[in-house]
TIKE-641679 format. One record per residue (C-alpha): residue number from 1; chain; x, y, z. Coordinates in Angstrom, 3 decimals. Each point is the difference from the previous one (the first is absolute). Layout:
% residues N
{NUM; 'A'; {X; Y; Z}}
...
% end
This chain:
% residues 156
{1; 'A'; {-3.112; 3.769; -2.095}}
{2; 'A'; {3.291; -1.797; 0.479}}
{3; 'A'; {0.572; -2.765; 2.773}}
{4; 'A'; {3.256; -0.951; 2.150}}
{5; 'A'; {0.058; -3.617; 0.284}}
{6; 'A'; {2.090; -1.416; 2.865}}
{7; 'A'; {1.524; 3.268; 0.250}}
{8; 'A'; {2.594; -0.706; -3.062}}
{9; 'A'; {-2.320; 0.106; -2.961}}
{10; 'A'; {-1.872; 2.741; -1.456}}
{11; 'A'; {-3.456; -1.402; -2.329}}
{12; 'A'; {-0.909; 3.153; -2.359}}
{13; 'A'; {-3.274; -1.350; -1.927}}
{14; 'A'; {-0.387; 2.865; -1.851}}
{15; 'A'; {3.699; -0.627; -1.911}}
{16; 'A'; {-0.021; -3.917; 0.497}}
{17; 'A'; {2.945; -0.396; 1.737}}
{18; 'A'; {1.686; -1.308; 3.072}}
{19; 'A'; {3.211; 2.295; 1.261}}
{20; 'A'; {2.083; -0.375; 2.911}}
{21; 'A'; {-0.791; 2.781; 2.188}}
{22; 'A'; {3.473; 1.425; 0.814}}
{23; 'A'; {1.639; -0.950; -3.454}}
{24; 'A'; {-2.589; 1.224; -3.027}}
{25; 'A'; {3.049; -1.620; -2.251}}
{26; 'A'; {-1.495; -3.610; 0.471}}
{27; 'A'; {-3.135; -0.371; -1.417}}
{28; 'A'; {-2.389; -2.512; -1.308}}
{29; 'A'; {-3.036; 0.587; -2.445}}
{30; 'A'; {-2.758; -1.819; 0.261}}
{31; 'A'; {-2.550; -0.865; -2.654}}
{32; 'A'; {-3.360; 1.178; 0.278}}
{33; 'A'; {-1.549; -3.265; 1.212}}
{34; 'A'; {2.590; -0.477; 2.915}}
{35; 'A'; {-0.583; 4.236; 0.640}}
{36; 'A'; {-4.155; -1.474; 0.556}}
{37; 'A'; {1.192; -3.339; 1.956}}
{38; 'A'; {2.674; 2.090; 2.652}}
{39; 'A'; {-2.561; 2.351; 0.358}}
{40; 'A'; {-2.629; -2.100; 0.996}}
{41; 'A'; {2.088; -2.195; 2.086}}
{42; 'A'; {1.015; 3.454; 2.055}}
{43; 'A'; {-4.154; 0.593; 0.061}}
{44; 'A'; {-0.260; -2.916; 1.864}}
{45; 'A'; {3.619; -0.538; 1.664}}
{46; 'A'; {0.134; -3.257; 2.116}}
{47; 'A'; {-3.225; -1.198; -1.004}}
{48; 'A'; {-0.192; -3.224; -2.056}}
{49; 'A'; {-1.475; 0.834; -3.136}}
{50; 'A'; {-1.091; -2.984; -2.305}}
{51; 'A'; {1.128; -0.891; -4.028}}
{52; 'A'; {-3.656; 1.466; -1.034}}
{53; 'A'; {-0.569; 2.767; 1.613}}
{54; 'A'; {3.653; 1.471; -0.670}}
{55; 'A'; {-0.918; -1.101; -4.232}}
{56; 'A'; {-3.448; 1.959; 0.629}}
{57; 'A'; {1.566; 3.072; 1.724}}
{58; 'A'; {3.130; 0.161; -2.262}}
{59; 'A'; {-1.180; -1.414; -3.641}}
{60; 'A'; {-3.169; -0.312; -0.060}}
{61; 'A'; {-1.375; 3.836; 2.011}}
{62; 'A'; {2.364; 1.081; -2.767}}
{63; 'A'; {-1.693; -1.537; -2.594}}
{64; 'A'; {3.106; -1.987; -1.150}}
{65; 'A'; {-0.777; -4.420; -0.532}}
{66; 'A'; {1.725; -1.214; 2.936}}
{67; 'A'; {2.231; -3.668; 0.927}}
{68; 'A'; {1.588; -1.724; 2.410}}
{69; 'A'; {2.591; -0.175; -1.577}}
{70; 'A'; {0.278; 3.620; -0.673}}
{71; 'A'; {-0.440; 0.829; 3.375}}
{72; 'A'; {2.853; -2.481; 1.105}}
{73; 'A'; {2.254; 1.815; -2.260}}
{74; 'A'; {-1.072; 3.702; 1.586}}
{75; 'A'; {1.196; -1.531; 3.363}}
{76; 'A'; {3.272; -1.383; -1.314}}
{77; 'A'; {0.553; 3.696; -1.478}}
{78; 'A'; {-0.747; 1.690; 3.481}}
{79; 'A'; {2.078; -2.666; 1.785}}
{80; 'A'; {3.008; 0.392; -2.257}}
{81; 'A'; {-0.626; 3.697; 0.214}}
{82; 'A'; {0.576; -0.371; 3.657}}
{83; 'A'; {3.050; -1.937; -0.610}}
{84; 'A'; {1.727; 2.596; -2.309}}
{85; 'A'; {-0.461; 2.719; 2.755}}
{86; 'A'; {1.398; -2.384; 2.567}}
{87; 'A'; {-3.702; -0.447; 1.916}}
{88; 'A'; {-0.725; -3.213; 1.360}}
{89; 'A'; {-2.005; -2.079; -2.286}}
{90; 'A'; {-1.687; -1.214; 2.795}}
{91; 'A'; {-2.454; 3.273; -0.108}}
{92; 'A'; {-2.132; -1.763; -2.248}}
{93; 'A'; {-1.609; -3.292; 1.208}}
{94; 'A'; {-1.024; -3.140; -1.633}}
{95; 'A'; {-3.403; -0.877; 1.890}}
{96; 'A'; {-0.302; -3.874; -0.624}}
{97; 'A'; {-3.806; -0.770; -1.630}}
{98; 'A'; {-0.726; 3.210; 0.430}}
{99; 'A'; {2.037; 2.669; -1.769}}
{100; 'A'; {2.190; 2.684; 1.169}}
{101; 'A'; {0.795; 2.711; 2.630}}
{102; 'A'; {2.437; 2.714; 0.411}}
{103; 'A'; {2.214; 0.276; 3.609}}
{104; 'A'; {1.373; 3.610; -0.133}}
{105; 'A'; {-0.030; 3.256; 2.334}}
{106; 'A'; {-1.461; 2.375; -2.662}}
{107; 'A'; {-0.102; 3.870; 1.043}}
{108; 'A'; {-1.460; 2.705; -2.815}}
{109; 'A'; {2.779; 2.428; -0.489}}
{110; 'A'; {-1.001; 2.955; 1.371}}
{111; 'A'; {0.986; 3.743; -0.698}}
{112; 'A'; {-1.048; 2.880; 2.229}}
{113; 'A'; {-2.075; 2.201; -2.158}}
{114; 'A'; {0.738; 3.837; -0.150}}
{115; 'A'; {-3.526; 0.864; 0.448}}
{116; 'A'; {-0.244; -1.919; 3.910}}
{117; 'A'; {3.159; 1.290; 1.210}}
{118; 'A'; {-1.271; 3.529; -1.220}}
{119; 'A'; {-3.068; -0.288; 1.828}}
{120; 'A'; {1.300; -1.528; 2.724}}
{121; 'A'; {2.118; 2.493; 0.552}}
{122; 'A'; {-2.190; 2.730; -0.240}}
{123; 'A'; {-2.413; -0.943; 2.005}}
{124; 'A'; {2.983; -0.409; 2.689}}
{125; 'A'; {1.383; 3.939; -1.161}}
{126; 'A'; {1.265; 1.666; 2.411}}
{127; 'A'; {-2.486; 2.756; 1.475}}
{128; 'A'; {2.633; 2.986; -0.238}}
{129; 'A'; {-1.106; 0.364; -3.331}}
{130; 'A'; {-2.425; 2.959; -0.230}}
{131; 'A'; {-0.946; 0.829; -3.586}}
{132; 'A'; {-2.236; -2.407; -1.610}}
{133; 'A'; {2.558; 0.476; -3.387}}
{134; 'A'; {3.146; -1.125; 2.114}}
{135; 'A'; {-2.449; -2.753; 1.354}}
{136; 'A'; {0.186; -1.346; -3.363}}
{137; 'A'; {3.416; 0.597; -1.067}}
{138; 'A'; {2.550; -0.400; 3.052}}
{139; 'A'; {-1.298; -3.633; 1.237}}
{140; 'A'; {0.434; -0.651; -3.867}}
{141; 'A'; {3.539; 0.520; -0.025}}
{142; 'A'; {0.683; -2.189; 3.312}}
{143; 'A'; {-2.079; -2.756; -1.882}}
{144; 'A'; {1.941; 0.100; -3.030}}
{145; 'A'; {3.091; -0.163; 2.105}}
{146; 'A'; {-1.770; -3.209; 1.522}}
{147; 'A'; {-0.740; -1.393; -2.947}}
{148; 'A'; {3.636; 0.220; -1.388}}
{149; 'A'; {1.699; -1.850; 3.281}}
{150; 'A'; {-2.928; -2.288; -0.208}}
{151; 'A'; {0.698; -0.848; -3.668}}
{152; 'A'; {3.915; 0.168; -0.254}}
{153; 'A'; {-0.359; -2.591; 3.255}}
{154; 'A'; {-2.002; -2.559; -2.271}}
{155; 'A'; {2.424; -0.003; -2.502}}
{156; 'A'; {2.867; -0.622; 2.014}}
% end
């Protein structure tokens, strides 16, 4: 699952990167380790999370020997990450004595599935329809239709 972050940034795990959202040209990668820490601090958005548990859940769940000083350098690499994509490096927070938090409005990037709007809009078919086959084949077409407006608006 991807993740907008203040509505500028898109967060794709799964290919470790950071991409602003209306120009895929400018785009960061991110090492696995800060992939684990910006997850986790989207997990648990606004909540102060300490030094330890962010080692346990990021280095040490993982099996990987974790440091402070490794995890100091994972936040320097998201916070310059931020920087290069023109994001405020204020997202991520410095929590004195107690560790770190992340201040962002994070929304999952959705996209309407094919399968929803199809039974959506069957179950919504108009009644005109008599045979059982045109049942299944005309609210098809209107869906697909649907589908296509829905989809050409997202990538505008």
């Amino acid at each position: 699952m991807k993740y907008i972050i203040n509505l500028t940034i898109v967060f794709d795990p799964e290919n470790q990167s950071l991409l602003v959202r209306n120009n895929h040209q400018l785009k960061v990668e991110l090492s696995n380790p800060a992939t684990r820490l910006l997850t986790e601090f989207i997990k648990n958005n606004k909540v102060e999370l300490t030094r330890e548990t962010l080692i346990k859940r990021v280095w040490e769940d993982f099996g990987f020997s974790p440091s402070s000083a490794s995890l100091s350098n994972h936040i320097s690499e998201l916070r310059k990450a931020f920087a290069a994509l023109e994001l405020s490096t204020k997202i991520l927070i410095t929590v004195p004595r107690v560790g770190f938090k992340m201040e962002a409005e994070i929304h999952p990037e959705t996209r309407m599935q094919v399968d929803s709007v199809t039974a959506e809009n069957i179950e919504h078919a108009p009644s005109s329809y008599e045979s059982s086959a045109e049942k299944n084949t005309k609210p098809t077409l209107i869906n697909k239709k649907i589908v296509g407006k829905f989809k050409k608006n997202l990538s505008q």
